[in-house]
MARGU-721286 format. One record per residue (C-alpha): residue number from 0; residue in three letters; y, z, x. Coordinates in nm, 2 decimals. Each point is the difference from the previous one (the first is absolute). Layout:
! MARGU-721286
R  num  residu       y       z       x
R  NUM     ALA       Y       Z       X
...
//
This chain:
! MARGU-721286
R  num  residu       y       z       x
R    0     UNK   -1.99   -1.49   -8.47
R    1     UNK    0.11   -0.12    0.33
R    2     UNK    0.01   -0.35    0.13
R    3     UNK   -0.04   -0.13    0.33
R    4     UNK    0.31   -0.18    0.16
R    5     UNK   -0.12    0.00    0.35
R    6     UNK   -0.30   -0.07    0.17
R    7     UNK   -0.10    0.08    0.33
R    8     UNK    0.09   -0.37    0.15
R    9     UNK    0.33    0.06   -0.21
R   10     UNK    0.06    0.31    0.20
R   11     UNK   -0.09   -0.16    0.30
R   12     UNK    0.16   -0.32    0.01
R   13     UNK    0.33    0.23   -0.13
R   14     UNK    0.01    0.20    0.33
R   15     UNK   -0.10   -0.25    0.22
R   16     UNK    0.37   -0.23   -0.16
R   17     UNK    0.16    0.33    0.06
R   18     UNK   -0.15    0.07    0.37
R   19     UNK    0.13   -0.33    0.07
R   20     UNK    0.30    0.05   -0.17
R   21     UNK    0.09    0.29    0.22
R   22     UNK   -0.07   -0.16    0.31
R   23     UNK    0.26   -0.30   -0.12
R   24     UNK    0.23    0.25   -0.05
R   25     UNK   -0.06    0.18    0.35
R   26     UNK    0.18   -0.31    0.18
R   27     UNK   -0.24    0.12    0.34
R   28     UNK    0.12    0.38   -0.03
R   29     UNK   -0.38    0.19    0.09
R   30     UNK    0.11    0.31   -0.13
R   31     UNK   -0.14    0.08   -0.32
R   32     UNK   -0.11    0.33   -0.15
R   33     UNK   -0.20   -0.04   -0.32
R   34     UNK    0.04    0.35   -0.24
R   35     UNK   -0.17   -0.01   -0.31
R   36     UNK    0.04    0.24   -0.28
R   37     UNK   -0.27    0.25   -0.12
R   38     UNK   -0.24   -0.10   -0.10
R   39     UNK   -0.06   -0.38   -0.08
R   40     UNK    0.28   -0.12    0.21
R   41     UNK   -0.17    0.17    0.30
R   42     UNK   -0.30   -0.24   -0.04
R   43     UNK    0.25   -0.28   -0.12
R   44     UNK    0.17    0.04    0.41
R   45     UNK   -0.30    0.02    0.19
R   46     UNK   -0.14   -0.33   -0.13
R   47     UNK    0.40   -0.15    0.05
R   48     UNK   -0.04    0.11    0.33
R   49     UNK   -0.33   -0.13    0.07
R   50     UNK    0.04   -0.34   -0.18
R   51     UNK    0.41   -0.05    0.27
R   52     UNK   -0.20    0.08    0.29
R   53     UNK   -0.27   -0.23   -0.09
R   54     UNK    0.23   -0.30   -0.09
R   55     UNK    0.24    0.09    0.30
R   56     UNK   -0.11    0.22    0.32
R   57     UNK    0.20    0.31    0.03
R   58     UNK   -0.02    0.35   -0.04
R   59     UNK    0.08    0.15   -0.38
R   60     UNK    0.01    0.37   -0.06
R   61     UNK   -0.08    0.11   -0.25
R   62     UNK    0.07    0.35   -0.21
R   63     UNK    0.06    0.19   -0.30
R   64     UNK    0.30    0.16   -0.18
R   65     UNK   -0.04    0.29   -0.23
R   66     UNK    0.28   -0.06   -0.29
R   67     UNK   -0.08    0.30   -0.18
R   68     UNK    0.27    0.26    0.10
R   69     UNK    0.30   -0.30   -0.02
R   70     UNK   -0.13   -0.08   -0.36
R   71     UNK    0.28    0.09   -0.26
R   72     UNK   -0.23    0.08   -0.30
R   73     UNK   -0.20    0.30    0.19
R   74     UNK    0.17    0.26   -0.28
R   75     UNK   -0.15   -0.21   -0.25
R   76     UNK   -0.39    0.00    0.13
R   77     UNK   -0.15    0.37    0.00
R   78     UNK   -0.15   -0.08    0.36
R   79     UNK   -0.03   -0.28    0.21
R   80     UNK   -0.24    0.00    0.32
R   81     UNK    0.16   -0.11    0.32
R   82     UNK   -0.17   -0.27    0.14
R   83     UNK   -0.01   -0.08    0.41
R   84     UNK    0.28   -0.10    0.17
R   85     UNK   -0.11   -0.21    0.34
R   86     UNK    0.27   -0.19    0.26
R   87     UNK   -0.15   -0.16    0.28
R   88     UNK    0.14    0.15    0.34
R   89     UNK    0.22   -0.26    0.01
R   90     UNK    0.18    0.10   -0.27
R   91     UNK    0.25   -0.14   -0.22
R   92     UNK    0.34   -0.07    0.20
R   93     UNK    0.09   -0.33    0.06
R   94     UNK   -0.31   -0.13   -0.17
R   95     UNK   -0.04   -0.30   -0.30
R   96     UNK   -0.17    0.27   -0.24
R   97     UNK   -0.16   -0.16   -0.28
R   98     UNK   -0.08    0.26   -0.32
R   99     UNK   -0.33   -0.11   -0.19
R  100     UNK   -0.10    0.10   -0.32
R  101     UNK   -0.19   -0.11   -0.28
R  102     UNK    0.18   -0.02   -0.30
R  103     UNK    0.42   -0.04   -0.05
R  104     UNK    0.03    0.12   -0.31
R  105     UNK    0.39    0.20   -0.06
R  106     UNK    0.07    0.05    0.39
R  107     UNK    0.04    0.31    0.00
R  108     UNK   -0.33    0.07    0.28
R  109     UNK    0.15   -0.28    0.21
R  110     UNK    0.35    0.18   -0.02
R  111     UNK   -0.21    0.33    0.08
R  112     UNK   -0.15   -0.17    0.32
R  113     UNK    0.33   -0.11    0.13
R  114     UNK    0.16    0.36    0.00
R  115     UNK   -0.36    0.16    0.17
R  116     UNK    0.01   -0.32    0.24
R  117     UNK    0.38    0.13    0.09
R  118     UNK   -0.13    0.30    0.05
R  119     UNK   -0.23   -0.10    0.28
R  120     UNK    0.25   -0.24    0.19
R  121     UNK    0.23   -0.26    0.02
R  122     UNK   -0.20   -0.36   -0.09
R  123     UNK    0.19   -0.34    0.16
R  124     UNK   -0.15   -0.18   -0.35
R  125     UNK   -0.16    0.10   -0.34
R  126     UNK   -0.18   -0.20   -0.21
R  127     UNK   -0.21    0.04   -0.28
R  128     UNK   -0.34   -0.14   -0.08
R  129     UNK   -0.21    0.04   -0.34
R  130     UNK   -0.28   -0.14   -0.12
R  131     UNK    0.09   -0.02   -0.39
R  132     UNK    0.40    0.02   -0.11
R  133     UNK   -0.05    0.10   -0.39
R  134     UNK    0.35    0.02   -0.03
R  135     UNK    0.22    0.24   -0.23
R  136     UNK    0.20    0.13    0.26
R  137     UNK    0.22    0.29   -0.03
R  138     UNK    0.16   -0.07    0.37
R  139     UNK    0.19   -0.23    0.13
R  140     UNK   -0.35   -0.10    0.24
R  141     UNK   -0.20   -0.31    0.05
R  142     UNK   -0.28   -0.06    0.23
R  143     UNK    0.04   -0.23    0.29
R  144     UNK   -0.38   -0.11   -0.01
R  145     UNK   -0.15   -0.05   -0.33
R  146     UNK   -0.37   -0.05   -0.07
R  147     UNK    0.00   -0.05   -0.36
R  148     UNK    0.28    0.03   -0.25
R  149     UNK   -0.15    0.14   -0.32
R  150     UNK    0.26    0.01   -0.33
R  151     UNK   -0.17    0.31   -0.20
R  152     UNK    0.13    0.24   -0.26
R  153     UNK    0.12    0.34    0.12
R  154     UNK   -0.37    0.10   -0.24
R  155     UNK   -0.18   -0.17    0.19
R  156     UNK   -0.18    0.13    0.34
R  157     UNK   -0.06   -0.20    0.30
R  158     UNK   -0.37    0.12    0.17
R  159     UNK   -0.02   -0.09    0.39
R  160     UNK   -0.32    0.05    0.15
R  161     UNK   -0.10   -0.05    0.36
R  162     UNK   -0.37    0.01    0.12
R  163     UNK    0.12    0.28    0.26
R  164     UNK    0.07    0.27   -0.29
R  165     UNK   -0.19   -0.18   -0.28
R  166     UNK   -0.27   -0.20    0.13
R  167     UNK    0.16   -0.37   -0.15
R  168     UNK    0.30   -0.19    0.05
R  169     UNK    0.19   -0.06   -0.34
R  170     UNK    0.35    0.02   -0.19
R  171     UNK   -0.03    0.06   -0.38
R  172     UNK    0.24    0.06   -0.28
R  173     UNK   -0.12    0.28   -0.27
//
């Protein structure tokens, strides 16, 4: 049975501390590229984006980076579908990146992102932005924006869903 832990005006109000969050932490720099991780942490980067240019005028990019081939665990899954990979002309070099996701559970898809994001370029800044830290990490990796912090068991699952992939806005724990 899972339980609700976040509403949509919990998941809002979270990424509108972090958007202004990020702009604190900008100290007037206007070059941020948003990249959020298939597939939640896509959605997750667009409303970021959105929700800095809104509270401060400027132009965010915004983008996608496909983890899947940097992942470590790839000979443990029998396949794994690639998702899209998209960098704004821009690019990365120089830029104040900031990796979105969902969930931070052991780190090891955050750790997965850097390597695919060194890949593409050489970023002035990383930072890290998450919607719900669960904990239990297995890296030495924290988030630099936090929505929620949620202690759970390693049994437990953490359930995000967005109304762009499934039609409601909601974190629960199963």
């Amino acid at each position: 049975m899972a339980r609700t832990v976040l509403t949509k005006s919990d998941i809002d109000r979270a990424l509108k501390r972090i958007a202004h969050e990020i702009i604190e932490s900008q100290r007037g720099r206007n070059d941020l590229l948003f990249l959020g991780i298939p597939t939640r942490g896509v959605h997750l980067a667009q409303r970021l984006a959105r929700l800095v240019s809104d509270i401060e005028p400027q132009t965010v990019d915004v983008g996608s980076l496909d983890v899947t081939m940097y992942r470590d665990d790839l000979a443990l899954q029998s396949t794994r579908a690639t998702a899209f990979t998209d960098i704004p002309p821009s690019g990365v070099d120089g830029r104040t990146v900031i990796l979105v996701d969902d969930v931070l559970f052991s780190g090891r898809t955050v750790r997965a992102a850097l390597d695919a994001l060194t890949a593409l370029g050489r970023p002035d800044i990383v930072r890290f932005a998450v919607l719900v830290d669960r904990g239990h990490r297995e890296l030495p990796i924290r988030a630099d924006f936090v929505g929620k912090n949620l202690p759970t068991s390693t049994a437990e699952r953490v359930n995000v869903s967005l109304t762009e992939i499934d039609g409601t806005d909601e974190v629960s724990i199963a």
